[in-house]
py3Dmol code that shows the C-alpha trace and the ligand (Angstrom):
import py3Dmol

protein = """\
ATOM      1  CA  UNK A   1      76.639-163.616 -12.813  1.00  0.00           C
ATOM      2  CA  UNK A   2      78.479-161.167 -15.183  1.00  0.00           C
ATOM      3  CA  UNK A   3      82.113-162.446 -15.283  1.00  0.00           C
ATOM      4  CA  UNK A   4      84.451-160.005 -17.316  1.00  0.00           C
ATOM      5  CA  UNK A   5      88.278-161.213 -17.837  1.00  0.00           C
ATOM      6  CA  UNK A   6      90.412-157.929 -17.582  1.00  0.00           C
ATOM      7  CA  UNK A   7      94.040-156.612 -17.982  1.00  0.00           C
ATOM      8  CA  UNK A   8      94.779-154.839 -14.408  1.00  0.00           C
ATOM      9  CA  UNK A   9      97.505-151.975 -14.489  1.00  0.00           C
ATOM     10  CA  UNK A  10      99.194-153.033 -11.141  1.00  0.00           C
ATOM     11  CA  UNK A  11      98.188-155.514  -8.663  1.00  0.00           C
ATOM     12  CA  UNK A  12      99.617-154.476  -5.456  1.00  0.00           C
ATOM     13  CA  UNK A  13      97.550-152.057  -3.676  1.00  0.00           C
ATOM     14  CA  UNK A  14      99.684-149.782  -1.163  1.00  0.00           C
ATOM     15  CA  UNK A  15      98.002-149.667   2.049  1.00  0.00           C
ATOM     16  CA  UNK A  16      98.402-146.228   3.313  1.00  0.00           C
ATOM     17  CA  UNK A  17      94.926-145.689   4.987  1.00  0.00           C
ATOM     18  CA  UNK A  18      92.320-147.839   6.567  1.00  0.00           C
ATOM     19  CA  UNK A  19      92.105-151.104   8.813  1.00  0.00           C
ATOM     20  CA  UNK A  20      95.210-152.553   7.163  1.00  0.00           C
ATOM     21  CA  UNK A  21      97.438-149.377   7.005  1.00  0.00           C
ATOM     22  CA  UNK A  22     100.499-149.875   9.500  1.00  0.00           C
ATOM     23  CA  UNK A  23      99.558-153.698   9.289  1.00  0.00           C
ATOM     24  CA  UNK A  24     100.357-154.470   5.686  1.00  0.00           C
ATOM     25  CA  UNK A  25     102.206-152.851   2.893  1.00  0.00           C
ATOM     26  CA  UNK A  26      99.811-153.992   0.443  1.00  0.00           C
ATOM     27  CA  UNK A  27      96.812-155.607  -0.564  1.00  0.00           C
ATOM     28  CA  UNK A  28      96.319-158.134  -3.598  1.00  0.00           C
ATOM     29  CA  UNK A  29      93.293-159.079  -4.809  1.00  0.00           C
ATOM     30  CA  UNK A  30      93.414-161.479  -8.249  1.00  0.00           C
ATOM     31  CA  UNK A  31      89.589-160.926  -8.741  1.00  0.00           C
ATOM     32  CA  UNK A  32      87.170-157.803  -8.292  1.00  0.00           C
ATOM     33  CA  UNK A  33      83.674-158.447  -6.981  1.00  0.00           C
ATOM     34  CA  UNK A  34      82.847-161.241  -5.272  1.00  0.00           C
ATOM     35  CA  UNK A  35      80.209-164.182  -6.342  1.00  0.00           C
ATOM     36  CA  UNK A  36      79.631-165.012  -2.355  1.00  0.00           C
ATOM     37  CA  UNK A  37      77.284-161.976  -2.189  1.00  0.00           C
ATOM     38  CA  UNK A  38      77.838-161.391   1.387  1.00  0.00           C
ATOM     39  CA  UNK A  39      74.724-159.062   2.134  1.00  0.00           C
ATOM     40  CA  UNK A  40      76.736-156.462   4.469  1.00  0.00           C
ATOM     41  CA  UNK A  41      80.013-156.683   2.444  1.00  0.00           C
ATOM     42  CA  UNK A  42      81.973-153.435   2.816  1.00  0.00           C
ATOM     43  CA  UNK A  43      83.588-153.434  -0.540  1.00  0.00           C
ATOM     44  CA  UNK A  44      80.668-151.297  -1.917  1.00  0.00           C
ATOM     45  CA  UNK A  45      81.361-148.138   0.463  1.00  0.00           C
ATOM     46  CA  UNK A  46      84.402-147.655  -2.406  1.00  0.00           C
ATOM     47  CA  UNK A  47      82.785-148.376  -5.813  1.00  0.00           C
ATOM     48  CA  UNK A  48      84.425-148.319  -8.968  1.00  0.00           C
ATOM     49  CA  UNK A  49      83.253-146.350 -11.638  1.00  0.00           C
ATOM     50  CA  UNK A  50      82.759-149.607 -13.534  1.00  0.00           C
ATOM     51  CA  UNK A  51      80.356-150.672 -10.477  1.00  0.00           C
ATOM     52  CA  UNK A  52      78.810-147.835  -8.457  1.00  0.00           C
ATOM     53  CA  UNK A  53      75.415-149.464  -7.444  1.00  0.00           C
ATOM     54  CA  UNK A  54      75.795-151.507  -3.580  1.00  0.00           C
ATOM     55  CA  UNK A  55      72.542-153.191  -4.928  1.00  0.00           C
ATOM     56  CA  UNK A  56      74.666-155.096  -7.810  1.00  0.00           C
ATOM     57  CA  UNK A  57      76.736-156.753  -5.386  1.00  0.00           C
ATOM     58  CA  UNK A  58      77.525-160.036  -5.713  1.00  0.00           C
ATOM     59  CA  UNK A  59      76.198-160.061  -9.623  1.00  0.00           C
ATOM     60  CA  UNK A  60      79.621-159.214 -11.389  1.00  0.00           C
ATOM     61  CA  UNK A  61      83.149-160.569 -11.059  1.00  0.00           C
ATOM     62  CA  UNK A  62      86.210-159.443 -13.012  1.00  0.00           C
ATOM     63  CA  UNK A  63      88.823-161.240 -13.319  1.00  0.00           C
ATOM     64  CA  UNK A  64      92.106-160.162 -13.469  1.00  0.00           C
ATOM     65  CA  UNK A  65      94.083-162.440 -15.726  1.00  0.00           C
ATOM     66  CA  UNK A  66      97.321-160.732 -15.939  1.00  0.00           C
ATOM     67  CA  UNK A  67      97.181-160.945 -11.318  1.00  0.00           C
ATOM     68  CA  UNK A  68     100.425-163.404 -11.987  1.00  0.00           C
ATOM     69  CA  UNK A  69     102.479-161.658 -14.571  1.00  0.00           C
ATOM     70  CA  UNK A  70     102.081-158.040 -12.707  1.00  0.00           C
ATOM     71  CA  UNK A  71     103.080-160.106  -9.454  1.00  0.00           C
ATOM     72  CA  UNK A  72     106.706-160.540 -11.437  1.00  0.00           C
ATOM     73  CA  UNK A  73     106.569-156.921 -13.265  1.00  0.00           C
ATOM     74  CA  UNK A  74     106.185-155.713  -9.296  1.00  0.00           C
ATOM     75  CA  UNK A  75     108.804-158.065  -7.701  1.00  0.00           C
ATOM     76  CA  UNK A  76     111.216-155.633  -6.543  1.00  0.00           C
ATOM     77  CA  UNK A  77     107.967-154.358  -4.552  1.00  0.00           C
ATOM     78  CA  UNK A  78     107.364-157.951  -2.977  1.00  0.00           C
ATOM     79  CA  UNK A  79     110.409-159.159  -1.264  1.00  0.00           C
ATOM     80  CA  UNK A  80     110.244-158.079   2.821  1.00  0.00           C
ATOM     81  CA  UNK A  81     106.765-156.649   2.468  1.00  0.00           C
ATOM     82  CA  UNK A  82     103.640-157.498   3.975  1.00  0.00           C
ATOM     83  CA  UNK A  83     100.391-158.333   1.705  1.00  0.00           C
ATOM     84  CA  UNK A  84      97.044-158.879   3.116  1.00  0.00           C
ATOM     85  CA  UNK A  85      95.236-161.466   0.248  1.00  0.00           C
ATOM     86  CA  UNK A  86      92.905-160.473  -0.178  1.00  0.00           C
ATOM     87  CA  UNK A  87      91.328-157.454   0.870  1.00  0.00           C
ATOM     88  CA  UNK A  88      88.048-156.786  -1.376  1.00  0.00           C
ATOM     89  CA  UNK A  89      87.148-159.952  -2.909  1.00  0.00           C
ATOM     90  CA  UNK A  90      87.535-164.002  -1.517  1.00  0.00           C
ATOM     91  CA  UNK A  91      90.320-164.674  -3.268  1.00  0.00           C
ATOM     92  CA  UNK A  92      89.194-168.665  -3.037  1.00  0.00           C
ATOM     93  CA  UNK A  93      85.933-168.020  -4.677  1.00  0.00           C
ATOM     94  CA  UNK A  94      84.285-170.836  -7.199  1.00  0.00           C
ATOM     95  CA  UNK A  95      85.795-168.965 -10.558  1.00  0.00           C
ATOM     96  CA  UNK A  96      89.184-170.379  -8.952  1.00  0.00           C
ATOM     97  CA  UNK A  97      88.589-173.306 -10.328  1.00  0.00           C
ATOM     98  CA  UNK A  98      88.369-172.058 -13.678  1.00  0.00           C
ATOM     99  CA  UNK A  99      91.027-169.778 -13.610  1.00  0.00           C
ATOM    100  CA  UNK A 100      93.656-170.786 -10.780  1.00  0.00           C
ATOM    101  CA  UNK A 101      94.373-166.797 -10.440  1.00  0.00           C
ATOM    102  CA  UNK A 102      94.951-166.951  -6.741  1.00  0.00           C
ATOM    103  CA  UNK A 103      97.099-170.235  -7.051  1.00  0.00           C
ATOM    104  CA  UNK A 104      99.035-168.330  -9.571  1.00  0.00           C
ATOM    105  CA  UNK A 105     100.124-165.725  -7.644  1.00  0.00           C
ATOM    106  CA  UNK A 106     100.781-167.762  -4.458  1.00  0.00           C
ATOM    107  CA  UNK A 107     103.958-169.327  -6.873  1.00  0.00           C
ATOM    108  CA  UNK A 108     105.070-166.263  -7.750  1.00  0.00           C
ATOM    109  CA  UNK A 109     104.880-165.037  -3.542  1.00  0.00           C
ATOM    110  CA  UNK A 110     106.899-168.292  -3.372  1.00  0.00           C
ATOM    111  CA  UNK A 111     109.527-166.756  -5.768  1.00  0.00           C
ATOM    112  CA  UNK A 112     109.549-163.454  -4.513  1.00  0.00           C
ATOM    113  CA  UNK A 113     109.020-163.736  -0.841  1.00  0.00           C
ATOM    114  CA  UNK A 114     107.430-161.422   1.846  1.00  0.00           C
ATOM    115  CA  UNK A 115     107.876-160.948   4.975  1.00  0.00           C
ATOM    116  CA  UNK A 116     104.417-161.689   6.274  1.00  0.00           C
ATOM    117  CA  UNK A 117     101.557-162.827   4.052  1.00  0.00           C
ATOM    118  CA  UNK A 118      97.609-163.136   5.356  1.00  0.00           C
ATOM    119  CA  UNK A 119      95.520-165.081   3.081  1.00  0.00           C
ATOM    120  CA  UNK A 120      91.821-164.793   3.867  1.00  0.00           C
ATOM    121  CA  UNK A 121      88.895-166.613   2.585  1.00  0.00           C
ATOM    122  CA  UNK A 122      85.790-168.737   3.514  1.00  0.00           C
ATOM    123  CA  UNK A 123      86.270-171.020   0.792  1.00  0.00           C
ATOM    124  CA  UNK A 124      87.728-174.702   1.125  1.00  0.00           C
ATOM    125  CA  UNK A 125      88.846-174.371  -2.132  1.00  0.00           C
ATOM    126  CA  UNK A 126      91.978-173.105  -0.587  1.00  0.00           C
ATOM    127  CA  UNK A 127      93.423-176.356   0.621  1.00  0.00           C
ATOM    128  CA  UNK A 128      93.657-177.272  -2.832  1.00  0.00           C
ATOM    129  CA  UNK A 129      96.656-174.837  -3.078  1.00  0.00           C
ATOM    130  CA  UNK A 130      97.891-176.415   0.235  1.00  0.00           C
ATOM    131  CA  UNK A 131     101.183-177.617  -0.800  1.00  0.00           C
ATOM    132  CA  UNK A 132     102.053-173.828  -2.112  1.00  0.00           C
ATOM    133  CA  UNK A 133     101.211-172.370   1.624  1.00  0.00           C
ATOM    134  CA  UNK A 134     103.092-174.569   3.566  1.00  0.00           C
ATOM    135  CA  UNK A 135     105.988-173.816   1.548  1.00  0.00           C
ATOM    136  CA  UNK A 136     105.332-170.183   2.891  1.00  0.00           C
ATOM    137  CA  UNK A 137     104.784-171.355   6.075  1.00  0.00           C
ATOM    138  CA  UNK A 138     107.426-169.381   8.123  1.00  0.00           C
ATOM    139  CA  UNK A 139     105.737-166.523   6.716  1.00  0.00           C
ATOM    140  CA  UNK A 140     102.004-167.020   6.060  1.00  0.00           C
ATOM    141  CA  UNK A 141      98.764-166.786   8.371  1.00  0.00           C
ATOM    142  CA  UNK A 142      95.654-168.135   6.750  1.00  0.00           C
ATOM    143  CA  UNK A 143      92.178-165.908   8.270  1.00  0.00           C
ATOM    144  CA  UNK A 144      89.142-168.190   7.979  1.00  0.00           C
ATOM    145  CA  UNK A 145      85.528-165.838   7.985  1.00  0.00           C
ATOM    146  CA  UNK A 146      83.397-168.074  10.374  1.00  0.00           C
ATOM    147  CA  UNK A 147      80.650-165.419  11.172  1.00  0.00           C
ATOM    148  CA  UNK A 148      77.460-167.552  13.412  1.00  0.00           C
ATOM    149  CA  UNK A 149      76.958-170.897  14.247  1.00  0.00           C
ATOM    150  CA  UNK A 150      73.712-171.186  12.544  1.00  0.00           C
ATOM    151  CA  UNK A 151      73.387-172.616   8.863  1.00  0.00           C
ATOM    152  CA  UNK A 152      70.306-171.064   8.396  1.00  0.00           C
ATOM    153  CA  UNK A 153      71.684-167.331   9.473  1.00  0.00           C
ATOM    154  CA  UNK A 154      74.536-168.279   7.069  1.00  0.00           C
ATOM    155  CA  UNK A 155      72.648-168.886   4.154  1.00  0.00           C
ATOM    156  CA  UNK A 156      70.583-165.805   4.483  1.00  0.00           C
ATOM    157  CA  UNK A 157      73.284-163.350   5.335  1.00  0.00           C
ATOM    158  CA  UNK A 158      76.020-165.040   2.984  1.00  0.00           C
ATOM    159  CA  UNK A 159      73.994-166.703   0.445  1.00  0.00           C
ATOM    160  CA  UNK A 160      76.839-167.837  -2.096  1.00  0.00           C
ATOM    161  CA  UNK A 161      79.376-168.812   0.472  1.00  0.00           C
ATOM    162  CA  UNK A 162      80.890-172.260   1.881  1.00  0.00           C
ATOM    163  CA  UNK A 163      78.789-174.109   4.698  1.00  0.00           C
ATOM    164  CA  UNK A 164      79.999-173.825   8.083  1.00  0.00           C
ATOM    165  CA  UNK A 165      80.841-177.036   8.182  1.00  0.00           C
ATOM    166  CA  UNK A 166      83.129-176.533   5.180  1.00  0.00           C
ATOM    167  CA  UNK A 167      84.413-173.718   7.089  1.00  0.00           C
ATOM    168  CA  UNK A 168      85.490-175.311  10.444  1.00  0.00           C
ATOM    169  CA  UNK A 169      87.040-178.401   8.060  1.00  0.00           C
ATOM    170  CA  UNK A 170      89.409-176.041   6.609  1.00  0.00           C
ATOM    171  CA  UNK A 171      90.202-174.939   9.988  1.00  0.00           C
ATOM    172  CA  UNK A 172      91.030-177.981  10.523  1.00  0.00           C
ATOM    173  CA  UNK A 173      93.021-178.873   7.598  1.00  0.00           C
ATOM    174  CA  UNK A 174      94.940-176.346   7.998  1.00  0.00           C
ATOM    175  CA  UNK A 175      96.451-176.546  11.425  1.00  0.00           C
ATOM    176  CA  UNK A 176      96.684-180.489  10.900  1.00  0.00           C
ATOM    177  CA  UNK A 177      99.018-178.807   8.130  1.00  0.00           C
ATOM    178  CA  UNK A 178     101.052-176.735  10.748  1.00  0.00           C
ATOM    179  CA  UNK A 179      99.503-173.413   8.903  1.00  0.00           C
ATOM    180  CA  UNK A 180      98.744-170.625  11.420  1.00  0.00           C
ATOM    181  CA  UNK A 181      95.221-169.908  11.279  1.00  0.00           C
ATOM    182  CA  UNK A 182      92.643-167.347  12.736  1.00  0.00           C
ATOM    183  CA  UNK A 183      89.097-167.059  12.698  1.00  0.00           C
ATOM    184  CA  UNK A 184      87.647-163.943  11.672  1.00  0.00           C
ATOM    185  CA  UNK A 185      84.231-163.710  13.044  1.00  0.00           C
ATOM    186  CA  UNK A 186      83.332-159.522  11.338  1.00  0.00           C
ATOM    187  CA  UNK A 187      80.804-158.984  11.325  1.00  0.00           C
ATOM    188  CA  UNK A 188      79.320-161.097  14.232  1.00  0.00           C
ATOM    189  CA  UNK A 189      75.687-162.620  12.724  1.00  0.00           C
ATOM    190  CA  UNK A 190      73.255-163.874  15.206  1.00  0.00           C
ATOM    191  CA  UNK A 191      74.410-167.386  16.853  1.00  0.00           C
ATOM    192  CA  UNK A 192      74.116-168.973  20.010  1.00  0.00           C
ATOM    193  CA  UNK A 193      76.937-167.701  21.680  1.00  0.00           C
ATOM    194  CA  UNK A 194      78.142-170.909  23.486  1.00  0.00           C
ATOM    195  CA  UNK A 195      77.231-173.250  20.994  1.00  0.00           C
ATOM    196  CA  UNK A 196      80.105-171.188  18.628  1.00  0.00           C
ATOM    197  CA  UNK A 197      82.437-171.064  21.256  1.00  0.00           C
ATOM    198  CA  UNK A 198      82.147-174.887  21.007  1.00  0.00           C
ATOM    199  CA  UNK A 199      82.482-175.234  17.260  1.00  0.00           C
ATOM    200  CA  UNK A 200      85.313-172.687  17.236  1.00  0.00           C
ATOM    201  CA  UNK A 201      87.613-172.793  20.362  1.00  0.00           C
ATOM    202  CA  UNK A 202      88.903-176.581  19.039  1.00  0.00           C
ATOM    203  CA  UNK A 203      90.854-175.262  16.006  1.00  0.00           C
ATOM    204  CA  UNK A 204      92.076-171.423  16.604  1.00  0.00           C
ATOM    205  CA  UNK A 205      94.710-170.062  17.772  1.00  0.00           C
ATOM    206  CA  UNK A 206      93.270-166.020  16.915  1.00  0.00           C
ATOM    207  CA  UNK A 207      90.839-164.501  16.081  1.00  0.00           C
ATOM    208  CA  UNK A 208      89.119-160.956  14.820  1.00  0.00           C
ATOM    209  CA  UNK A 209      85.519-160.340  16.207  1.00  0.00           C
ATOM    210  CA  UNK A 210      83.978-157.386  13.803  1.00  0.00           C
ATOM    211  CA  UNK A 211      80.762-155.633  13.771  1.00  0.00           C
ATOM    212  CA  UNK A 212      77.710-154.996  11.579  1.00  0.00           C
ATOM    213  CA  UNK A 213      79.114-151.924   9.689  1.00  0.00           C
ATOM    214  CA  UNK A 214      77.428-149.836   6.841  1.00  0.00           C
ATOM    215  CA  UNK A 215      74.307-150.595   7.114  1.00  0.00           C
ATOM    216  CA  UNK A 216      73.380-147.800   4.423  1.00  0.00           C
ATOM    217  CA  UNK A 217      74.421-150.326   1.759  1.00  0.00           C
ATOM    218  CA  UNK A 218      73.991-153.648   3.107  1.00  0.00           C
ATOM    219  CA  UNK A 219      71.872-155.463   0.699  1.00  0.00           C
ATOM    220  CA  UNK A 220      69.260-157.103   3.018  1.00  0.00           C
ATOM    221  CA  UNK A 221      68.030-154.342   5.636  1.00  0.00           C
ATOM    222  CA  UNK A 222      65.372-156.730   6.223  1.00  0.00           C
ATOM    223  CA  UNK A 223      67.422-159.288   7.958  1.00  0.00           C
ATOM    224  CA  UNK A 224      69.057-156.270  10.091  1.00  0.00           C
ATOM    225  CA  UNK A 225      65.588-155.435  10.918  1.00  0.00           C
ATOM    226  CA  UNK A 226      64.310-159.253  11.305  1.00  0.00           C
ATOM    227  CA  UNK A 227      67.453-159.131  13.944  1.00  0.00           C
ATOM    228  CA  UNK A 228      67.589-155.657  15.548  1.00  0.00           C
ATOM    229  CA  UNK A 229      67.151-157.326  18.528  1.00  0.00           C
ATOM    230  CA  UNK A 230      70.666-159.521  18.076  1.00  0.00           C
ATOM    231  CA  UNK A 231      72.153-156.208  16.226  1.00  0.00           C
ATOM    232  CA  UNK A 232      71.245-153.639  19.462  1.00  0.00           C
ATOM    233  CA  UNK A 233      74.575-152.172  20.583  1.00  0.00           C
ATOM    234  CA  UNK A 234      74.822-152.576  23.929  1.00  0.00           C
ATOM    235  CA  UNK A 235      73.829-156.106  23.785  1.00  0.00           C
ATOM    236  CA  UNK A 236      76.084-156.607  20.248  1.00  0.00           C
ATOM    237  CA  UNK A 237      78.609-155.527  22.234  1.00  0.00           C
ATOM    238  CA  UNK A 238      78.287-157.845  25.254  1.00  0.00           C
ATOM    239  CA  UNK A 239      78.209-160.760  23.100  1.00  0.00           C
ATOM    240  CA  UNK A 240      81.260-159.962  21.024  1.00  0.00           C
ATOM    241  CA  UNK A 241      82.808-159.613  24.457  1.00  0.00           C
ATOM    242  CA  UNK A 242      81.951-162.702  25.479  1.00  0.00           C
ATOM    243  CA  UNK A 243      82.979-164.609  22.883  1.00  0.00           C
ATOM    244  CA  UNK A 244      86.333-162.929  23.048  1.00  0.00           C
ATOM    245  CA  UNK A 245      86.744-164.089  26.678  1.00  0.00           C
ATOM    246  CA  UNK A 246      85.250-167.483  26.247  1.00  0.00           C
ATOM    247  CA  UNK A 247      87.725-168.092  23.613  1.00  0.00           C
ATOM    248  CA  UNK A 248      90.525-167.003  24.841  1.00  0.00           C
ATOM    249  CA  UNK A 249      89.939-168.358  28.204  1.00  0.00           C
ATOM    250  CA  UNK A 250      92.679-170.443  29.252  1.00  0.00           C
ATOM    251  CA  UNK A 251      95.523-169.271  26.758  1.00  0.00           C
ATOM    252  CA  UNK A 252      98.036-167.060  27.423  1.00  0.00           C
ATOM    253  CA  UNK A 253      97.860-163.912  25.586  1.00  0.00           C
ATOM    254  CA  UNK A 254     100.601-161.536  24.150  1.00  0.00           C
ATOM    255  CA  UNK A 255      98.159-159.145  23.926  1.00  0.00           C
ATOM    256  CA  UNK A 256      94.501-158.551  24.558  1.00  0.00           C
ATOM    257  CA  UNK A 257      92.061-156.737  22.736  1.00  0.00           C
ATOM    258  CA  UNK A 258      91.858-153.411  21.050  1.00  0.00           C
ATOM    259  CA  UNK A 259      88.927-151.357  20.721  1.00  0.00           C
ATOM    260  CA  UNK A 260      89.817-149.796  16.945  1.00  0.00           C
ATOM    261  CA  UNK A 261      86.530-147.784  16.484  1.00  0.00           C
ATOM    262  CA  UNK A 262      83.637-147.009  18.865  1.00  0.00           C
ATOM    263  CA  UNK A 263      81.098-144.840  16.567  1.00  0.00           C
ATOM    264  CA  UNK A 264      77.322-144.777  16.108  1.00  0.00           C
ATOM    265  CA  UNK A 265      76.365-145.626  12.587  1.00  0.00           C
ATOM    266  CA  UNK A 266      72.445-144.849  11.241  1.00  0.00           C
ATOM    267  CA  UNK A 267      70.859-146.918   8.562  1.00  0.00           C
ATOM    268  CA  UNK A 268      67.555-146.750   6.726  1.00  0.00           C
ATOM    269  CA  UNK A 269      65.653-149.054   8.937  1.00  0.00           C
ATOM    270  CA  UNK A 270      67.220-146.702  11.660  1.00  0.00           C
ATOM    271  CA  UNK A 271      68.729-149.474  13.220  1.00  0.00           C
ATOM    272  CA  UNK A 272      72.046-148.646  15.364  1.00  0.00           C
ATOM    273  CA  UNK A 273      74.840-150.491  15.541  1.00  0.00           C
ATOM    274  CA  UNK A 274      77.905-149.901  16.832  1.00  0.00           C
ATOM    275  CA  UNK A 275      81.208-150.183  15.210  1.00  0.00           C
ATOM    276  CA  UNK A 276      83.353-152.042  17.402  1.00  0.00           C
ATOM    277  CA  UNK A 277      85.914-154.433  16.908  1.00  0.00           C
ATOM    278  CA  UNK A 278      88.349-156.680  19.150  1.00  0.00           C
ATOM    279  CA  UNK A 279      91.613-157.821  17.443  1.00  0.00           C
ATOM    280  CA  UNK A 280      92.755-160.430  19.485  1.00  0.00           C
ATOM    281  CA  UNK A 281      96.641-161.285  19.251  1.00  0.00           C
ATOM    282  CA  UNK A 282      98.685-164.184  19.701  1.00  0.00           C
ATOM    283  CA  UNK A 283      95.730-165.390  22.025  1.00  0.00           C
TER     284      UNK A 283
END
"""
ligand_1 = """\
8
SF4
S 83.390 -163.109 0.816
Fe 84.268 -161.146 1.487
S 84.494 -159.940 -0.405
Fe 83.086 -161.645 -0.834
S 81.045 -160.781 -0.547
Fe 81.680 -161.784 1.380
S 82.597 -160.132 2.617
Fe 82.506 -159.408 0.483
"""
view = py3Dmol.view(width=600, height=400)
view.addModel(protein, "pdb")
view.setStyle({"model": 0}, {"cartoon": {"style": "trace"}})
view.addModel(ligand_1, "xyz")
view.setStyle({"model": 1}, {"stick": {}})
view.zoomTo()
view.show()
């Protein structure tokens, strides 16, 4: 792993186009690149000029020491805003440990306080900053990546992340804490449907079902081909459905699902998939 400690210019990333734009005012993210090597990770559709190569993924991390101090240079941006953390990296990842970046700038949130704050992750390492969150717990929602039910799929598709198990424990942790939580389930990996429902429906109260997107520079067309089966649209589709409804079923809902993109995407393998995604709300 090639870890680089750099000085960022800014830190706050205005959100005026894409998934988040009209949900968040801005993005943080204390680290670039991302040591869980998630094989279909999207962050390599925008490469930096530093890192232009999908197929390095997951081999280079920079850290961006100064994350904290350009959090209080960029105050006046903070206060009333709304800052999805984090957007291209896990902001939990192990280098945490080593440099407490993340915990860092959750103190200076503290100080200068948004108005809505989504911390996502699949690392446990984030109830080790516990205390900090539940002191932004009128304004914080904490998005937990739980994508199959299957270790084994896991390992292969997400080969430097959490267990499941870890996973579903910070679930836990975190509502036992009084933290809103979600699952995000994007992209959907092959699982048995029911047996997720199971391990999930316990411990959330929302959750995001995504699809397999990109395939041009996920890292492991083989397991997209070892799957196509799973991955075929119309059946993707019926599953992600499923699991929407199974969850959901018996809670009221503010709001149901929203169909945000509906395209055909090609990949080398020439394996389809459709881009679809459900945001479920306040289920
Ligand atoms: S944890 Fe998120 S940012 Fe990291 S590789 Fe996986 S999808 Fe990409």
């Amino acid at each position: 792993m090639d870890v680089t400690e750099i000085r960022a210019t800014s830190i706050l990333t205005p959100q005026m186009v894409g998934s988040l734009a009209g949900h968040y005012t801005y993005s943080l993210n204390p680290y670039a690149g991302c040591a869980f090597r998630c094989s279909y990770c999207y962050v390599p559709k925008f490469p930096s000029a530093r890192h232009s190569d999908y197929r390095d993924w997951g081999k280079w991390v920079e850290v961006k020491v100064n994350a904290p101090e350009l959090i209080r240079k960029e105050r006046a941006l903070v206060f009333g805003s709304s800052i999805f953390f984090s957007s291209a990296t896990d902001p939990y990842q192990y280098l945490e440990l080593k440099y407490r970046l993340s915990r860092r700038c959750l103190k200076e949130l503290i100080r200068y306080r948004p108005k809505k704050l989504t911390l996502h992750t699949r690392s446990h390492l984030i109830l080790q900053d516990l205390e900090l969150i539940t002191q932004l717990r009128d304004v914080v929602q904490v998005g937990i990546s739980i994508t199959t039910d299957d270790e084994s799929v896991c390992r292969e598709f997400e080969p430097g992340a959490p267990a499941i198990a870890r996973r579903l424990e910070l679930l836990k942790g975190l509502r036992a804490a009084g933290i809103e939580v979600y699952a995000s389930i994007a992209p959907l990996l092959p699982c048995n449907p029911e047996r997720f429902v199971q391990l999930l429906k316990p411990y959330v109260d929302k959750v995001w079902i995504g699809s397999m997107n990109y395939p041009e520079i996920n890292n492991r067309k083989d397991l997209l081909s070892r799957h196509a089966d799973f991955f075929e649209p119309s059946q993707y589709e019926e599953v992600q459905k499923w699991l929407y409804d199974e969850i959901c079923r018996g809670r009221s809902r503010k709001s149901g699902f929203k169909r945000q993109q509906d395209e055909r995407l090609t990949n080398d393998a020439d394996i389809q998939a459709r881009q679809l995604s459900l945001l479920l709300t306040n289920v």
